[in-house]
N, C-alpha and C positions, 0 to 999 in steps of 0.2 A: 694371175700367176705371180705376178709381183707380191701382192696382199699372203700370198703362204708360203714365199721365197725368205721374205722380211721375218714372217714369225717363223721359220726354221733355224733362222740363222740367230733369231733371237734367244733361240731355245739352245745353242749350240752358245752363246755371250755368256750367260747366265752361270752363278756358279754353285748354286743349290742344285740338290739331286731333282726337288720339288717340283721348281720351275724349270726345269729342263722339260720333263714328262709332261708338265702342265702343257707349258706351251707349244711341244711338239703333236700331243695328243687334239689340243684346237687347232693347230694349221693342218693336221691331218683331217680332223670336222670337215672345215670348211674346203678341203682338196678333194674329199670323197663326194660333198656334196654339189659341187660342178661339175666331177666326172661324172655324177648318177642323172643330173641335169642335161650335158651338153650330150652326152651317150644316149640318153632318152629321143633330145632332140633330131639326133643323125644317124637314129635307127640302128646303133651296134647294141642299145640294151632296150628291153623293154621299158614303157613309159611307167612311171611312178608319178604319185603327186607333193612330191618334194619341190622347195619352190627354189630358185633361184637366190642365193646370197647379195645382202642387199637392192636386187630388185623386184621384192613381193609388193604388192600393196596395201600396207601396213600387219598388222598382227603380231601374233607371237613369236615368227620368225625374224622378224623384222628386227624384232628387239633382241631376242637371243642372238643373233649375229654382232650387233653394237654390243651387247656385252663380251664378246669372245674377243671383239675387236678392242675394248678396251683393256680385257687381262690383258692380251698381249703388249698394247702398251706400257701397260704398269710391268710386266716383264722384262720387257726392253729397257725400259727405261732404270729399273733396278739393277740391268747387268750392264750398264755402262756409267756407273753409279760409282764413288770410293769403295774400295777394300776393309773393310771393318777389323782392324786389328787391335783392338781391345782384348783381353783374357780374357776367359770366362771364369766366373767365380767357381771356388774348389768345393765338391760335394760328397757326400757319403757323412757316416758318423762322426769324424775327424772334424768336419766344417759345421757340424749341426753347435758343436759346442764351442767351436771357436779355435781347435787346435790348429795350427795349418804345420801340415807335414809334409817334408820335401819327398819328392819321388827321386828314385837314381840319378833319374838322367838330368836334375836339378840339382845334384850333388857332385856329380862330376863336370859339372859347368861353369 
Protein backbone atom coordinates (compact mmCIF):
# COMPACT_ATOMS: atom_id res chain seq x y z
CA UNK A 1 0.00 0.00 0.00
CA UNK A 2 2.63 2.27 0.68
CA UNK A 3 4.57 1.25 -2.85
CA UNK A 4 1.09 2.83 -4.79
CA UNK A 5 0.37 5.52 -2.04
CA UNK A 6 4.07 7.09 -3.03
CA UNK A 7 3.45 6.74 -6.74
CA UNK A 8 -0.11 8.46 -6.55
CA UNK A 9 1.17 11.11 -4.92
CA UNK A 10 3.91 11.28 -7.25
CA UNK A 11 1.69 11.41 -10.01
CA UNK A 12 -0.35 14.36 -8.26
CA UNK A 13 4.05 16.33 -7.58
CA UNK A 14 4.53 16.13 -11.12
CA UNK A 15 3.74 18.89 -13.46
CA UNK A 16 3.52 17.48 -17.08
CA UNK A 17 0.18 16.34 -18.19
CA UNK A 18 2.45 13.09 -19.27
CA UNK A 19 3.62 12.14 -16.09
CA UNK A 20 0.70 12.52 -14.22
CA UNK A 21 -1.29 9.85 -16.35
CA UNK A 22 1.88 7.84 -16.58
CA UNK A 23 2.52 7.52 -13.28
CA UNK A 24 -1.03 7.31 -11.99
CA UNK A 25 -1.86 4.62 -14.73
CA UNK A 26 1.30 2.32 -13.13
CA UNK A 27 0.23 2.69 -9.35
CA UNK A 28 -3.12 1.89 -10.62
CA UNK A 29 -1.10 -1.64 -12.44
CA UNK A 30 0.34 -2.42 -9.60
CA UNK A 31 -3.05 -1.65 -7.14
CA UNK A 32 -5.25 -3.79 -9.47
CA UNK A 33 -2.66 -6.23 -9.45
CA UNK A 34 -2.70 -7.17 -5.47
CA UNK A 35 -6.39 -6.61 -5.46
CA UNK A 36 -6.65 -9.51 -8.24
CA UNK A 37 -3.94 -11.44 -6.05
CA UNK A 38 -5.07 -10.92 -2.42
CA UNK A 39 -8.99 -11.29 -3.55
CA UNK A 40 -8.01 -14.66 -5.37
CA UNK A 41 -6.35 -15.53 -2.21
CA UNK A 42 -9.50 -14.82 0.25
CA UNK A 43 -11.89 -16.27 -1.97
CA UNK A 44 -14.01 -12.74 -2.86
CA UNK A 45 -12.67 -13.39 -6.58
CA UNK A 46 -11.94 -16.12 -8.56
CA UNK A 47 -8.37 -17.36 -8.82
CA UNK A 48 -6.21 -16.19 -11.73
CA UNK A 49 -2.65 -16.74 -12.43
CA UNK A 50 -1.36 -13.31 -12.00
CA UNK A 51 1.62 -13.47 -9.81
CA UNK A 52 2.23 -11.38 -6.95
CA UNK A 53 4.27 -7.92 -7.41
CA UNK A 54 7.66 -8.36 -6.49
CA UNK A 55 7.18 -11.87 -5.08
CA UNK A 56 7.28 -14.18 -8.20
CA UNK A 57 10.08 -16.15 -8.76
CA UNK A 58 11.90 -14.47 -11.23
CA UNK A 59 10.59 -13.93 -14.95
CA UNK A 60 8.85 -11.48 -16.86
CA UNK A 61 7.03 -10.21 -14.20
CA UNK A 62 9.57 -9.78 -11.98
CA UNK A 63 11.10 -7.54 -14.33
CA UNK A 64 8.30 -5.61 -15.55
CA UNK A 65 7.35 -4.60 -11.92
CA UNK A 66 11.27 -3.08 -11.33
CA UNK A 67 10.69 -1.36 -14.38
CA UNK A 68 7.29 0.33 -13.22
CA UNK A 69 9.16 0.77 -10.10
CA UNK A 70 11.75 2.60 -11.61
CA UNK A 71 9.47 5.03 -13.96
CA UNK A 72 8.07 6.02 -10.91
CA UNK A 73 11.19 6.95 -9.68
CA UNK A 74 12.26 8.84 -12.39
CA UNK A 75 8.80 10.56 -11.98
CA UNK A 76 9.14 11.51 -8.64
CA UNK A 77 12.10 12.40 -8.78
CA UNK A 78 11.53 14.90 -11.85
CA UNK A 79 8.63 16.59 -9.84
CA UNK A 80 10.57 17.53 -6.91
CA UNK A 81 13.10 18.52 -9.44
CA UNK A 82 13.78 22.91 -10.27
CA UNK A 83 11.11 24.67 -12.22
CA UNK A 84 12.38 25.14 -15.74
CA UNK A 85 11.90 28.70 -16.54
CA UNK A 86 13.65 29.35 -19.57
CA UNK A 87 11.35 30.60 -22.80
CA UNK A 88 10.77 28.72 -25.31
CA UNK A 89 12.11 29.64 -28.62
CA UNK A 90 9.40 31.63 -31.10
CA UNK A 91 7.93 29.50 -33.95
CA UNK A 92 5.91 29.62 -37.05
CA UNK A 93 7.16 31.60 -40.34
CA UNK A 94 8.22 34.66 -38.51
CA UNK A 95 10.97 32.51 -36.51
CA UNK A 96 11.85 30.15 -39.56
CA UNK A 97 13.66 33.54 -41.03
CA UNK A 98 14.57 35.11 -38.26
CA UNK A 99 12.01 37.87 -37.81
CA UNK A 100 10.99 37.94 -34.03
CA UNK A 101 7.56 39.74 -33.69
CA UNK A 102 6.16 41.01 -30.57
CA UNK A 103 2.71 39.48 -29.62
CA UNK A 104 0.10 42.10 -27.78
CA UNK A 105 0.46 41.22 -24.59
CA UNK A 106 4.60 41.92 -25.22
CA UNK A 107 3.61 45.25 -26.30
CA UNK A 108 1.71 46.34 -23.51
CA UNK A 109 4.41 45.06 -21.08
Amino acid sequence: MLFITRGFRAALGTRDAFGKLLACGLSFAIALQCFVVIGGVTRLIPLTGLTTPFLAAGGSSLLANWIIAGLLLLISHAARGPVDTTPLPPTGTAAAIGIDIPTEAVKQA
